[in-house]
DOLUMMI-222873 format. One line per 8 residues: number of its first residue (from 1); for each residue x, y, z of C-alpha. Coordinates in Angstrom, 3 decimals. Each point is the difference from the previous one (the first is absolute). Example, Ala and Ser with C-alpha at 12.3 -4.5 7.8 and 13.67 -1.06 7.14 Angstrom:
1) 12.300,-4.500,7.800; 1.370,3.440,-0.660 .
END
This chain:
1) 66.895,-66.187,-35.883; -0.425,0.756,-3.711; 3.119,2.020,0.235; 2.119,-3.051,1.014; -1.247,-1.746,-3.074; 0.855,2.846,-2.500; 3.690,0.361,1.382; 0.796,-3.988,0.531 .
9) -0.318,-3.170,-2.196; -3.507,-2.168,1.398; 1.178,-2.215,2.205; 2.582,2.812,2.045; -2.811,2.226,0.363; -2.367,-3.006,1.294; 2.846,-0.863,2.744; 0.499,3.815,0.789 .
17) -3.813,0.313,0.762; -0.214,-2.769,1.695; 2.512,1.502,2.395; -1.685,2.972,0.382; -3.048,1.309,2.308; -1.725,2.975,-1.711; -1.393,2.850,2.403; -1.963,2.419,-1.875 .
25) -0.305,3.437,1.063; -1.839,3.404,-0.721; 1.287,1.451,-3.192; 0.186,3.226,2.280; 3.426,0.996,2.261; -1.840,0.514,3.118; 0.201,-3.763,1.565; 3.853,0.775,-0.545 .
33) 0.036,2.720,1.890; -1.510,-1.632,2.997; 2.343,-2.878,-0.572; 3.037,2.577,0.240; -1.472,1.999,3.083; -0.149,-3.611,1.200; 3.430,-1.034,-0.627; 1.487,3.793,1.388 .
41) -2.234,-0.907,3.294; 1.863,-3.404,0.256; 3.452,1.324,-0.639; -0.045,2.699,2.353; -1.864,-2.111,2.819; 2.284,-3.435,-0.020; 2.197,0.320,-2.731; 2.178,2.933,1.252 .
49) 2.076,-2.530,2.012; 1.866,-2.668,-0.405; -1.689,-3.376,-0.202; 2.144,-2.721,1.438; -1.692,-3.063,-2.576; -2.698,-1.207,-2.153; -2.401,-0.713,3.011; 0.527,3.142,1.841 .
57) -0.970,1.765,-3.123; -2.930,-2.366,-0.952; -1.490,1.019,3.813; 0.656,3.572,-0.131; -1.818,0.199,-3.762; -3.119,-1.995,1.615; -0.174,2.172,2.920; 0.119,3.053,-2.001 .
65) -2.383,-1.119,-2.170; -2.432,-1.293,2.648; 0.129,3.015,1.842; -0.428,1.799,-3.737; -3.522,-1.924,-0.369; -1.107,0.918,3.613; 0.561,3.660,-0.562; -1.770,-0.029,-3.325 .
73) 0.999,3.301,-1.014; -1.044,1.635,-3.226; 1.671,1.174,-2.431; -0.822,4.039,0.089; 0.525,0.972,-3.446; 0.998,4.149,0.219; 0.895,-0.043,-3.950; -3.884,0.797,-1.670 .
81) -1.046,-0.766,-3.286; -0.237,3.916,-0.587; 3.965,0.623,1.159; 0.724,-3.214,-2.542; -1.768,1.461,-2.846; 1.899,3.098,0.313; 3.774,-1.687,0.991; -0.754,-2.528,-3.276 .
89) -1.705,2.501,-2.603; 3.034,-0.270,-1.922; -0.711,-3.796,-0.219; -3.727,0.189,-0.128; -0.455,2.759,-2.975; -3.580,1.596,-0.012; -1.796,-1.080,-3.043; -3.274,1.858,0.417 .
97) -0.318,3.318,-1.892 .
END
């Protein structure tokens, strides 16, 4: 919210965050990940085909994501700390001697 304040006058800022619902989340990308295997899931499931209206779609979303929650299916993460140390070195320089 501070960063609404630094880039408008008071008041605009006060109106923009009243408007606004903040969702904090980890500083780390893995939640995104999940949210994109998420979103792939629902696109190939119900959104390959054409959805007729606004309903339609609303019902085919729920039902995905109900049957989503029933399944509970983790998230099996193949990519280990080990592979991302080596993939990222050039980001992560060594600093020990």
């Amino acid at each position: 919210m501070a960063s609404l304040y630094e880039a408008f006058p008071a008041e605009q800022a006060r109106t923009l965050a009243r408007k606004l619902e903040f969702h904090y989340t980890p500083k780390h990308g893995s939640w995104l990940n999940i949210a994109e295997i998420e979103l792939a899931v629902l696109s190939n499931s119900c959104l390959s085909q054409r959805i007729p209206d606004k309903e339609r779609l609303r019902r085919e979303v729920e039902a995905n994501v109900r049957e989503r929650n029933v399944k509970a299916t983790p998230v099996n993460w193949r990519f280990t700390t080990q592979q991302a140390r080596r993939k990222l070195a050039r980001l992560y320089p060594c600093t020990s001697s």
